[in-house]
C-alpha positions, 0 to 999 in steps of 0.5 A: 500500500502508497502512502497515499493509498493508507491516508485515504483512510485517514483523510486527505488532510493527513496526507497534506500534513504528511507531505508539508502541504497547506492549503491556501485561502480560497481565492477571491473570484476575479469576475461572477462566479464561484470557485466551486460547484458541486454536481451530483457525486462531481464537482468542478473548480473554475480556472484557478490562476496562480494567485499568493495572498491575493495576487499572481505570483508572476505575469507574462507568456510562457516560453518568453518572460516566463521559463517552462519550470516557473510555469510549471510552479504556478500550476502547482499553485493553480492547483492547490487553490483548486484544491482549497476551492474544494475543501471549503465546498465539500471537505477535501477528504470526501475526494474520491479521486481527481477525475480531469485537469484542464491546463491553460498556458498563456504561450508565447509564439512558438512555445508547444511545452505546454504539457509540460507545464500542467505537469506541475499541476499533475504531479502534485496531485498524484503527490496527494491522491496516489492512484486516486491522483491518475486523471484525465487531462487537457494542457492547452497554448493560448493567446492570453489568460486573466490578469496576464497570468502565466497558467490557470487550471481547473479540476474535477474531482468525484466525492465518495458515495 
């Protein structure tokens, strides 16, 4: 047994401990939405930009003013604020498992490592989860992200029985 498959038991917020992982305050809604919704057994995170204490923690387009590896940090954060969107929602220890990430990568002209990037988001998950960690994924290039953001990420997650 993982680890992270005997702290399922325990709860995912003894796995965070056990890793060195707080959870931040959920992040403020930048426009009219919510950071998270809950459907039926699912629920679905809105984009989470790498935001540290209410601000990003850098801006720019990846692949010119942003490197691969500092982008893959922020989507680390993206997700972990993810995460905390769903805590305050549900209680992060009703997770089952992590069923989808969506990853956007702010790009600039020519840059094509963006599954590299939302790698940082992936890796951290299955840090947590284990196996319930393993997901579905999309790593998307676009023109612009909210507030310049380098990365965004949104999560679905499916909740215990």
């Amino acid at each position: 047994m993982t680890s992270a498959q005997g702290t399922q038991a325990q709860g995912w917020h003894a796995r965070l401990a056990e890793l060195g992982i707080r959870l931040p305050p959920v992040a403020a809604p930048v426009a009219s939405y919510v950071p998270a919704v809950r459907s039926g057994q699912l629920v679905f995170t809105s984009g989470q930009l790498p935001f540290v204490d209410g601000g990003l923690r850098r801006t720019g387009k990846v692949g010119g003013s942003v490197d691969a590896e500092d982008a893959a940090a922020d989507a680390k954060l993206c997700a972990l604020n993810a995460l905390a969107a769903v805590d305050e929602l549900v209680g992060l220890d009703q997770v089952a498992r992590v069923v989808r990430v969506v990853g956007y990568v702010a790009s600039a002209e020519g840059f094509t490592g963006q599954p590299r990037v939302v790698n940082g988001a992936s890796e951290l998950l299955g840090k947590i989860f284990g196996e319930a960690g393993r997901h579905a994924r999309s790593a998307i290039g676009v023109a612009e992200l909210p507030l310049g953001a380098p990365v965004e990420v949104e999560l679905t997650v499916e909740l215990r029985g």
